[in-house]
MIFITOR-623559 format. One record per residue (C-alpha): y, x, z; residue in one letter; residue number from 1. Coordinates in Angstrom, 2 decimals. Each point is the difference from the previous one (the first is absolute). Example, Ala and Ser with C-alpha at 12.3 -4.5 7.8 and 13.67 -1.06 7.14 Angstrom:
{y->-4.50, x->12.30, z->7.80, residuo->A, num->1};
{y->3.44, x->1.37, z->-0.66, residuo->S, num->2};
END
This chain:
{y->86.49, x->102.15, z->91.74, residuo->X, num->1};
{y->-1.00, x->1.99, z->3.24, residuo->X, num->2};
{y->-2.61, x->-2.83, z->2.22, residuo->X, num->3};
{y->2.31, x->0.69, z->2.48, residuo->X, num->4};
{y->3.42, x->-0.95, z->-1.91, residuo->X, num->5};
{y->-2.08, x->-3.37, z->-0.33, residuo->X, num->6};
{y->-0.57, x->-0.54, z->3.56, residuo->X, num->7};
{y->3.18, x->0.97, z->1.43, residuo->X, num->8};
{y->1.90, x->-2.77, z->-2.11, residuo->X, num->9};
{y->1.19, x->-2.63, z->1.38, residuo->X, num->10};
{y->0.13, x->-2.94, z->-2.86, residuo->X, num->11};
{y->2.68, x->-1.98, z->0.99, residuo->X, num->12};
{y->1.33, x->-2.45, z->-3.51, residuo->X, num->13};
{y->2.85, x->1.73, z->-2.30, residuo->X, num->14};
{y->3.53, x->-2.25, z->1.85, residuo->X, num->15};
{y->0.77, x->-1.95, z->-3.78, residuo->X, num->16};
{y->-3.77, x->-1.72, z->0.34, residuo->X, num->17};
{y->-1.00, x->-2.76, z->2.20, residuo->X, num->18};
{y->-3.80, x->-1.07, z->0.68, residuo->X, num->19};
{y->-0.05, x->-3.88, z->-0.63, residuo->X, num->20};
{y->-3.11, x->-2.82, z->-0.39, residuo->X, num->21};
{y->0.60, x->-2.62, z->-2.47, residuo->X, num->22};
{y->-1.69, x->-2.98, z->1.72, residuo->X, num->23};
{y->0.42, x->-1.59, z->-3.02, residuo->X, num->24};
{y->-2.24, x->2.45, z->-2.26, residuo->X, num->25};
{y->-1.81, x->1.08, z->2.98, residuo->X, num->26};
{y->0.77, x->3.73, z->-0.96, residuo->X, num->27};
{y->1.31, x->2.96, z->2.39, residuo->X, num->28};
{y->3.06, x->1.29, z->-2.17, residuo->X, num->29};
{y->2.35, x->3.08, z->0.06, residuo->X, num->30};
{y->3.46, x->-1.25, z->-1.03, residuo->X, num->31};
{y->1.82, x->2.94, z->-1.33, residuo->X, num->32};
{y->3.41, x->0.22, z->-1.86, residuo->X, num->33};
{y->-0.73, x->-1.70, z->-3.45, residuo->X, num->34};
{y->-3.61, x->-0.16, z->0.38, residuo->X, num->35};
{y->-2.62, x->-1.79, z->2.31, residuo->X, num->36};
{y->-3.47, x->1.72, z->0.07, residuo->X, num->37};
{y->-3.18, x->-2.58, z->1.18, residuo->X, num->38};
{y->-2.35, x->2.06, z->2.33, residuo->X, num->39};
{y->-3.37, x->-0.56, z->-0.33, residuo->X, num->40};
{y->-2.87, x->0.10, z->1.71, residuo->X, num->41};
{y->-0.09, x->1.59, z->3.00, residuo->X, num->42};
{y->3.55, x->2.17, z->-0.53, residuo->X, num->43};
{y->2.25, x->-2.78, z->2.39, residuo->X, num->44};
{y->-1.75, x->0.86, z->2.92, residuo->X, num->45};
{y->0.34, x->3.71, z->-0.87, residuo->X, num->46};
{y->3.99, x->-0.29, z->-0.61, residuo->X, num->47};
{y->0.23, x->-2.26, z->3.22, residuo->X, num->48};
{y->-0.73, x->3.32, z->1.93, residuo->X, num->49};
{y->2.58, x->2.05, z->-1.66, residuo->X, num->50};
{y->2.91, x->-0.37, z->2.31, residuo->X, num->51};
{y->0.60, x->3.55, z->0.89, residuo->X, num->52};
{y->-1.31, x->0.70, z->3.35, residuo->X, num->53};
{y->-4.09, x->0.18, z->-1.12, residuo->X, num->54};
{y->-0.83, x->3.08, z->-1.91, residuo->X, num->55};
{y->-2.54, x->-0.47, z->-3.04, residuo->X, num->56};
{y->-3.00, x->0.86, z->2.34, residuo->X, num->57};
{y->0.95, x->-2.68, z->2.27, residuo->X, num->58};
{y->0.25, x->-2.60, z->-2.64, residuo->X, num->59};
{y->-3.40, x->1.28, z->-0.98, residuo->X, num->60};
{y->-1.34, x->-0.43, z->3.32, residuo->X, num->61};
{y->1.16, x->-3.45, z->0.46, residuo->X, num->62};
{y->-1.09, x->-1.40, z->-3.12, residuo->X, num->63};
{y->-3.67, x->1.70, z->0.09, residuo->X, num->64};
{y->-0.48, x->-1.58, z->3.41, residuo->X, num->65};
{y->1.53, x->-3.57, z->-1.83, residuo->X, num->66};
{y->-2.19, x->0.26, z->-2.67, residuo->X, num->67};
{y->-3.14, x->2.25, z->0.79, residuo->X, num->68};
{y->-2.01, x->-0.32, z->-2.82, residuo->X, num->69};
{y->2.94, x->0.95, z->-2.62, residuo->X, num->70};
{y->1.21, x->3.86, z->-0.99, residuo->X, num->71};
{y->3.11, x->-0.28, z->1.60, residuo->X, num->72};
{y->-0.10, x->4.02, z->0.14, residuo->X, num->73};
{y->-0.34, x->0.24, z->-3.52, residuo->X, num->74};
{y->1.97, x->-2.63, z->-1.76, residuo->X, num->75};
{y->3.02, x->-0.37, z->2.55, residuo->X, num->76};
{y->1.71, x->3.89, z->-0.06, residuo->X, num->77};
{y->-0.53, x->-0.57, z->-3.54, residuo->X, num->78};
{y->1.66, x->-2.92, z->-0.18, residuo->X, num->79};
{y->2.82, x->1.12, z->1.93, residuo->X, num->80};
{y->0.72, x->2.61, z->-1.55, residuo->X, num->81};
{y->0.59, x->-1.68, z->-3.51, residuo->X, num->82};
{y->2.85, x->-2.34, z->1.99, residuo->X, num->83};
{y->1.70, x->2.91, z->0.96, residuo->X, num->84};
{y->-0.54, x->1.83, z->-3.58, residuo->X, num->85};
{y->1.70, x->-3.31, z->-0.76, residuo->X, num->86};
{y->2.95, x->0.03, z->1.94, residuo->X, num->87};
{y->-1.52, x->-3.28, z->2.09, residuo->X, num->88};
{y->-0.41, x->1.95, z->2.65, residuo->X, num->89};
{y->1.70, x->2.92, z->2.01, residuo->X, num->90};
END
């Protein structure tokens, strides 16, 4: 994929999938028809930027300056990207 297509996009989650946290399991969740996925890690922060009006760069951004000292530039447009190849995200 063209760098770019990447950060044009503007993750926003698939309509059929809700973001949730279980404060009983203390787990960020995906609740999707049929299936709940358990994010891990760092990934609910990520998602909680995905509403449609940053672009993947911005997310980026805005998690690097969060969190200086991890490769948000590396692991995140990654990550995103394997949502969407999932359907989780549009």
């Amino acid at each position: 994929m063209r760098a770019a297509a990447v950060t044009d996009w503007r993750p926003v989650l698939a309509p059929a999938i809700v973001r949730r946290y279980d404060h009983a399991r203390d787990k960020d969740l995906l609740l999707l028809p049929e299936r709940v996925v358990v994010l891990t890690g760092g990934a609910g922060p990520v998602v909680d930027l995905c509403d449609g009006t940053r672009g993947v760069r911005d997310i980026v951004d805005e998690l690097a300056e969060a969190f200086p000292d991890s490769p948000v530039a590396t692991d995140v447009p990654p990550f995103l990207e394997r949502l969407r190849a999932e359907g989780w995200l549009r």
